[in-house]
C-alpha angles and dihedrals in degrees: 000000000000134000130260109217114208094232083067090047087053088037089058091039090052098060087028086064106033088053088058098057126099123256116238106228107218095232147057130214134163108256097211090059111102108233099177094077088069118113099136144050149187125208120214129183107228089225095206088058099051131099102193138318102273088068101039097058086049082060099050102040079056100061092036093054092042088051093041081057091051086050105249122132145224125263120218084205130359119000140210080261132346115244102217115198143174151158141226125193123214113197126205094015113187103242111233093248124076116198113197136185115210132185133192155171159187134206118173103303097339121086138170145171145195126217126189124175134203120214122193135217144210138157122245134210120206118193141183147209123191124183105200129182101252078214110045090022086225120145105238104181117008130172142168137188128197111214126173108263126219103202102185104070124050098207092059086040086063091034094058099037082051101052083040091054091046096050090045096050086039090110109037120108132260122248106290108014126114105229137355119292116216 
């Protein structure tokens, strides 16, 4: 008969453990608002949350096109709910791992050492979605998502506000449905 380490026993309680535990939807609604009676929106630009307009129109041709998909369309005046967005850049980010040298040494009863870390940076981009009652101007299902921004190509810049826009709408629901579906 074999042994069981302990290492393999930790190992199994581990995923055991970590499959058990919830998943954190990246998003919030109110659960009471009817969501079915939407057919129309409005985009608006939080102004304050805007860079420039080149993003800002990245931003908006990507919800568009995600709620086109869904099936909603476009008002010429007032919606069914305004989709306020909007987009903050954070420059010169840490990255979460940090990478070290370290020296050392010992001479008889003296020792010493030298330690020297590296630090990495990026940029980061946070950006927001807010679906808000044209009537009661309350926010209904909101959601945001940080990525690492790459600010030097435009075609990264849309790549990255697209896949952003479509991680953040994931969840809300089609035309006509009550709530979100996983």
């Amino acid at each position: 008969m074999k042994k069981v380490s302990i290492a393999t026993i930790l190992l199994f309680a581990a995923l055991w453990w970590s499959g058990c535990a919830t998943k954190r939807l990246p998003f919030d609604y109110d659960p009471s608002y009817d969501m079915q009676k939407l057919a129309s929106f409005t985009l608006q630009a939080e102004k304050e949350a805007i860079p420039d307009t080149l993003n800002s129109d990245r931003i908006k041709e990507a919800i568009e096109k995600v709620l086109f998909e869904k099936g909603y369309e476009e008002a010429s005046a007032l919606g069914d709910f305004a989709v306020k967005y909007g987009m903050k850049i954070y420059k010169n980010r840490p990255d979460p791992v940090t990478f070290g040298i370290g020296l050392g040494g010992i001479s008889g009863n003296f020792g010493g050492s030298i330690f020297t870390s590296v630090t990495p940076k990026h940029d980061e981009i946070s950006l927001f979605v807010r679906m808000v009652d044209p009537k009661t101007k309350k926010v209904f299902w909101s959601s945001s998502v940080t990525k690492k921004w790459k600010g030097s190509d435009p075609i990264k810049r849309e790549e990255t506000i697209d896949e952003a826009v479509r991680q953040m709408l994931q969840y809300f629901p089609k035309r006509g449905l009550k709530e979100f579906r996983q």
